[in-house]
C-alpha positions in Angstrom: -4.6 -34.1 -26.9 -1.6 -31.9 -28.1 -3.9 -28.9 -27.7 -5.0 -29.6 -24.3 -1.2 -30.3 -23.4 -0.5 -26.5 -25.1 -3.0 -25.3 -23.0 -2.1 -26.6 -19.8 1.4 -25.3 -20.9 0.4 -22.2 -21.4 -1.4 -22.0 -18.0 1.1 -22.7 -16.5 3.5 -20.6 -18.0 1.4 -17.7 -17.2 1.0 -18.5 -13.6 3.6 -16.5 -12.2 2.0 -13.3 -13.8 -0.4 -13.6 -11.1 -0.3 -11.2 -8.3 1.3 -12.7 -4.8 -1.0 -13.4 -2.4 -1.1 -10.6 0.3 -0.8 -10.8 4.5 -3.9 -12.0 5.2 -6.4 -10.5 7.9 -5.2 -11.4 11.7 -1.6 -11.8 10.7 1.4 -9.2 12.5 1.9 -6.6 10.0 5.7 -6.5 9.9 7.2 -3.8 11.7 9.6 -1.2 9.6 11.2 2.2 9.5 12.0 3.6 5.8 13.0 7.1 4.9 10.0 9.2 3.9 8.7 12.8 2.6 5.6 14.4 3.8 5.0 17.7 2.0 8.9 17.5 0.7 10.3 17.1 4.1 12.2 14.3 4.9 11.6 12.7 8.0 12.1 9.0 9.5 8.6 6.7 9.3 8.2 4.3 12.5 5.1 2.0 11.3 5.3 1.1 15.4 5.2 4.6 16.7 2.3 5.7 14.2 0.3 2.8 15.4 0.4 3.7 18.9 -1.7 6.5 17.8 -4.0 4.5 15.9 -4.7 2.5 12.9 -2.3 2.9 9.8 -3.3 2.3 6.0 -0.1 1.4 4.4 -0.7 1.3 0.8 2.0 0.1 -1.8 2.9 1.7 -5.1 4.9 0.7 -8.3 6.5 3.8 -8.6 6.1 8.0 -8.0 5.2 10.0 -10.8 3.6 7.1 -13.2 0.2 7.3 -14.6 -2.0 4.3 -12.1 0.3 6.0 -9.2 -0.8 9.4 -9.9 -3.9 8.3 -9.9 -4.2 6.5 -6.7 -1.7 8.8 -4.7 -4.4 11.3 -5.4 -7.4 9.3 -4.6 -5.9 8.9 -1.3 -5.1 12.8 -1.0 -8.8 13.1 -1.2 -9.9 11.2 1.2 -7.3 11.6 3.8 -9.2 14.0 5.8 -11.8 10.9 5.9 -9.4 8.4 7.2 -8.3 11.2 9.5 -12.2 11.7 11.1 -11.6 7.9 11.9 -8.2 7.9 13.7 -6.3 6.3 10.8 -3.6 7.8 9.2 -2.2 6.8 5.8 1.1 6.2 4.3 2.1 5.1 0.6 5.7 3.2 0.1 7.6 2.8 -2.6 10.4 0.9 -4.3 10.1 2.6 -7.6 11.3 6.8 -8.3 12.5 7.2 -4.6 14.6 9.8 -5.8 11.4 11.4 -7.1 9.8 10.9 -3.5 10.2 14.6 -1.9 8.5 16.0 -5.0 5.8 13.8 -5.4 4.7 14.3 -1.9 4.6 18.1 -2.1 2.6 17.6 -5.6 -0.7 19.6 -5.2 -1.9 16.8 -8.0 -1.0 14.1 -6.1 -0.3 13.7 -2.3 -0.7 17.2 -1.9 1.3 17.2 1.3 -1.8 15.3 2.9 0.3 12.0 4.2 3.8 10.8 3.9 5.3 8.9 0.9 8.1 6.0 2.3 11.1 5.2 0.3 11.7 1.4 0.2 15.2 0.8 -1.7 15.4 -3.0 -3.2 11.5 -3.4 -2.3 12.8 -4.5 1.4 9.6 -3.8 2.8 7.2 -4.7 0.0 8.8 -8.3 0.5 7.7 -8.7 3.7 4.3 -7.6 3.1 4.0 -10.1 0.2 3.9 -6.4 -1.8 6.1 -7.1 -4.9 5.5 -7.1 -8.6 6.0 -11.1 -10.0 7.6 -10.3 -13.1 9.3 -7.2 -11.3 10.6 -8.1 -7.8 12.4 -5.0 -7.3 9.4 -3.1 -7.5 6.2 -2.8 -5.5 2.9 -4.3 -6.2 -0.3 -1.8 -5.9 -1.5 -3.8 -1.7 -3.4 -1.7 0.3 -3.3 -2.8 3.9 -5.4 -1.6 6.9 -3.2 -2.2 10.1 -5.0 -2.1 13.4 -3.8 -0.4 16.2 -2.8 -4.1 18.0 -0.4 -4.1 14.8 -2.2 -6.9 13.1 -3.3 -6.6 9.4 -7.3 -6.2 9.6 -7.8 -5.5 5.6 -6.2 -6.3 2.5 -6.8 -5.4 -0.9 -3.7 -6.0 -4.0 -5.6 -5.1 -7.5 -2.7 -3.4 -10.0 -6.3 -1.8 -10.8 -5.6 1.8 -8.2 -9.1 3.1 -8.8 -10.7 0.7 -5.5 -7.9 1.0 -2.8 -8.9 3.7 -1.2 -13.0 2.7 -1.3 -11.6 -0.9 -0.1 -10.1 1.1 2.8 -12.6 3.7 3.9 -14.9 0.1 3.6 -12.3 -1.7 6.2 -11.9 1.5 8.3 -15.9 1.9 8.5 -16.2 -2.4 9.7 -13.4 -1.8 12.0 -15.5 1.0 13.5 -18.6 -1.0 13.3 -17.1 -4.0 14.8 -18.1 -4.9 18.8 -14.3 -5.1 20.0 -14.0 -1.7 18.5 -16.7 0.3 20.7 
């Protein structure tokens, strides 16, 4: 009995490692504005006026210049141009390195100056989009969302894992496409 009671104990305590559950599909994505870089320039991001010209990927990052960032910033550099063919643009934000933000937007290994990078002080944003690390609330979880152009979330995927966001994407991008209300 006491090593069912450790276990259920330990459970327990390791619950809250877990990652937060994301928006789910059909629910508003909440609006926002957050200082951002694209290609080293700063500029202001509207989430409202980039939807009005179609659907957004907003995909969020632990922090600029770290090794599962890296990574994923430049899986999405590849296939921006793809996202692009489809009407969706893409934007990553960020609570972690913001002062790092105009260089790692510019970096030909990384965004490559393909789509903005957003600055998101205190992990404001990431809060609202259920985004944030457990252990680490003042920093974003990896969430990539898919926002349709009505403003309501259509995809979710939140795997700390950055090698399947942008395949997740492309995959909710495609089913948007293939989807009867979208013809």
């Amino acid at each position: 009995m006491r090593r069912t009671t450790l276990a259920s104990l330990l459970a327990l305590t390791l619950l809250p490692l877990a990652a937060q559950a994301a928006l789910k599909p059909g629910t508003p994505a909440p609006a926002f504005t957050a200082p951002a870089y694209l290609a080293g320039q700063p500029f202001t991001f509207d989430l409202k006026q980039a939807l009005a010209k179609g659907p957004v990927v907003v995909y969020f990052f632990p922090a600029a210049f770290t090794p599962g960032c890296n990574v994923e910033a430049a899986a999405f550099s590849r296939a921006v141009d793809t996202f692009k063919s489809h009407g969706v643009s893409v934007i990553g934000v960020t609570a972690g390195n913001t002062e790092r933000l105009a260089e790692f937007s510019k970096d030909t290994e990384k965004c490559a100056g393909k789509f903005p990078v957003a600055a998101d002080e205190g992990a404001r944003i990431a809060r609202q989009y259920d985004a944030v690390m457990t252990l680490k609330p003042d920093l974003s979880s990896r969430t990539s969302y898919l926002i349709g152009q009505d403003g309501r979330i259509v995809a979710e995927y939140d795997s700390m894992n950055p090698n399947q966001h942008v395949k997740q994407m492309l995959d909710a991008v495609q089913a948007l496409h293939a989807s009867p209300a979208a013809r």
